[in-house]
N, C-alpha and C positions, 0 to 999 in steps of 0.2 A: 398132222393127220391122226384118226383116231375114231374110236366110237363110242359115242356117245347113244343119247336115250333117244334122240329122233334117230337117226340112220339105225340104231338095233332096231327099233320098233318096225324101222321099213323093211329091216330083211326079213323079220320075221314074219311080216304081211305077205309078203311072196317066195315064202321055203316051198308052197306046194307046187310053183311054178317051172319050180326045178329040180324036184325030189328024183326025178326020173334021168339026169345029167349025170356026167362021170366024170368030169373034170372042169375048171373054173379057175378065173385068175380076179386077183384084185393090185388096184396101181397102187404099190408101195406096200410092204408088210406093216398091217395095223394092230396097235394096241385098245385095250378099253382107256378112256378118258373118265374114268367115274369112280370118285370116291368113297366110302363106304354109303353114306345118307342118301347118292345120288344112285348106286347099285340099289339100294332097298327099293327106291323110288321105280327104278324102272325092270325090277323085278315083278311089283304091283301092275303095273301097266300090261308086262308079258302074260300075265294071268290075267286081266281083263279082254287080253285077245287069247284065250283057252289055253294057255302054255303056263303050268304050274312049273315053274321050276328053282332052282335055288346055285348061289352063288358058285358052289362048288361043283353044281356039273354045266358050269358055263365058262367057267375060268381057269388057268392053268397057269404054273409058277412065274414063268416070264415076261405073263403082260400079255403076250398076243392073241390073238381069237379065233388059231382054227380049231381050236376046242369048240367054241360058240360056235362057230359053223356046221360043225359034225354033229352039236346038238339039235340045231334044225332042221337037219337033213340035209342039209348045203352037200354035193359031191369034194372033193380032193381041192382045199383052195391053194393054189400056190399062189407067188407073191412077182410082180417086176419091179425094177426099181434101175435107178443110173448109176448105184452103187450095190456090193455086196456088204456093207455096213451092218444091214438088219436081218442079213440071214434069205433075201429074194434069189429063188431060183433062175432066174432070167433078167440080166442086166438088161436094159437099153433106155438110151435116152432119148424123152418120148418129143421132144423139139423136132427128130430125125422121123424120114421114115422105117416103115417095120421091113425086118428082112424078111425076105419068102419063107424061110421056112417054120415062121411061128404063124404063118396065113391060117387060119382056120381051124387051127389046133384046139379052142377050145368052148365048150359051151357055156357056160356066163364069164362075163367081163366084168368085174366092178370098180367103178371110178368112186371112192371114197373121198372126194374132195382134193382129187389129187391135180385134177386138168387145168384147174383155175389157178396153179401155178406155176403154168409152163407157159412159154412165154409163145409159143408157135403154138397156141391152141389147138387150131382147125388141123393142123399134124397131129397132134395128140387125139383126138377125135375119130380120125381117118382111123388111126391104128386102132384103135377098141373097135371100129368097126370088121376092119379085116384079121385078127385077133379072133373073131366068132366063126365057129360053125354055122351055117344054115341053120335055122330054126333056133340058135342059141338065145339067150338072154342077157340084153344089157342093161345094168343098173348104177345108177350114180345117185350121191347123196352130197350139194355141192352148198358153200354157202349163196346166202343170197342180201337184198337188202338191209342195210345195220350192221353189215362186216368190214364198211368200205378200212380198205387197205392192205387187209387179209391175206389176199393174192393177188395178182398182175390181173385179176379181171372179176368181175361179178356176171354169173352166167345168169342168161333169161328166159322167156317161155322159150323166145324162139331156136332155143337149140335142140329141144323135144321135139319142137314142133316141125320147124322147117328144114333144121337137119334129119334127124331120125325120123320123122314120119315122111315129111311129103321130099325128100330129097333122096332119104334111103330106102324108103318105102315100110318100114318096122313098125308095128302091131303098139301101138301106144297101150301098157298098163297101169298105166299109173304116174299124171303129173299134178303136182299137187306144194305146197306148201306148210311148212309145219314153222309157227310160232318159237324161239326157245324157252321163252316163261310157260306154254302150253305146248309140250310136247306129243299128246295127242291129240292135238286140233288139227285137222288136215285142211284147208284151203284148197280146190279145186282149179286150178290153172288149165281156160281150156284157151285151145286151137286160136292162135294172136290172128291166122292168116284174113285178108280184108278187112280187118279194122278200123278206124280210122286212124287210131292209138298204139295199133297191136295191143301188145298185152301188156301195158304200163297198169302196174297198181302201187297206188302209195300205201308202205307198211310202215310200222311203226316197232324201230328195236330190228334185233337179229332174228335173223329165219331161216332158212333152208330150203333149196330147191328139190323136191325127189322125184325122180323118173324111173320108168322098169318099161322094157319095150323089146318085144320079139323080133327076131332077123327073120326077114323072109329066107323063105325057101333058094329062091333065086333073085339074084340082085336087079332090080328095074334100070332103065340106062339114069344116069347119074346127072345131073346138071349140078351148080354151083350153087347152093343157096341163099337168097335174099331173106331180110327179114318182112313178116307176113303184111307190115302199114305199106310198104312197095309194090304188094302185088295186086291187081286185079284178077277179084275174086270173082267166077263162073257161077251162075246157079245150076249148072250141072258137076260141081263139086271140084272141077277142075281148075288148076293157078297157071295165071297167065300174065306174062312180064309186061310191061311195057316197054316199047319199042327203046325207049331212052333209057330203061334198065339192061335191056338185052343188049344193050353198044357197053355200057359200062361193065360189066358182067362177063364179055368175051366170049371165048368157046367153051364149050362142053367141056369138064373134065372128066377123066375115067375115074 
């Protein structure tokens, strides 16, 4: 895990989102991934989206980046992890679920590519969800096609979408794809739901999935979610299972 020139480029796309937060966690304490030539390169980049800045007020002796954070305006990032190896404030292993009392605790979450290698995914998931305050912000920057073997899974539209939007009800900011030979080209990934396909695209090489999406105010009731070629879709916007999905599918979870 690490950050590289797409994931910086995406926090930096959404510092103003959160300038206003006091505290923030990210899965696993991360380092920069980028060499000197690959630092200049995405130094250029920061300053084509109006952020002049230079190596030394983004970096700090040991590799990690809550320097970079503090220079974006990021609030206080602490770190979780299933070890205290790299210096995370709050052990737990994210296979399990979250104890009560880290419920809410904080306003953004960010999944740095850390989910796609836990092997109980959708538990990992749940906890970044319940991990937010109301109104917090979750952001993940995960790989995508041309990583196959990377980690236990390659994540797809449909976890933006049919998780975090229509399952948790969260304010989609931003789902998008970024190339790694062009790491500022963003690809637009919309909404897979009624497809015929979902949201299958054939890419060529390594990419990355990025997401940034608001918690609501108050949690909507929760069902389990299907991916979007399963559901029939409403022209009054509303998703609607089919009967042979809803046997498979089972009851509501909370």
């Amino acid at each position: 895990m690490g950050i590289s020139i797409i994931p910086g480029l995406f926090l930096a796309r959404h510092c103003a989102a959160v300038k206003d937060k006091s505290l923030g966690l990210i899965l696993g304490r991360q380092k920069f991934h980028m060499p000197e030539r690959r630092m200049a390169r995405f130094l250029s980049h920061l300053k084509a989206q109006g952020l002049d800045l230079s190596e030394a007020e983004i970096t700090q002796p040991d590799g990690f980046t809550e320097t970079f954070f503090a220079r974006l305006g990021y609030p206080v990032i602490e770190a979780m992890d299933f070890t205290a190896q790299e210096g995370a404030q709050h052990l737990h292993d994210l296979n399990l679920p979250l104890r009560p009392d880290l419920h809410g605790k904080f306003d953004v979450v960010i999944d740095g590519g850390t989910t796609e290698h836990i092997f109980h995914i959708g538990t990992a998931l749940d906890t970044c969800h319940h991990l937010l305050k109301p109104g917090g912000i979750m952001m993940s920057f995960v790989a995508a096609d041309g990583w196959f073997g990377h980690g236990f899974f390659q994540t797809g539209p449909d976890v933006p979408w049919r998780y975090w939007h229509h399952a948790r009800g969260y304010e989609m900011l931003e789902v998008s794809l970024a190339p790694r030979k062009s790491p500022s080209k963003l690809i637009k990934v919309p909404d897979p739901t009624g497809k015929p396909r979902g949201g299958v695209l054939a890419l060529e090489g390594p990419h990355m999935l990025l997401y940034a999406a608001r918690k609501p105010l108050v949690d909507p009731p929760y069902a389990m979610p299907i991916q979007g070629h399963y559901v029939d879709y409403d022209y009054d916007g509303k998703d609607k299972e089919t009967p042979e999905l809803a046997r498979v599918n089972g009851p509501v979870n909370p």
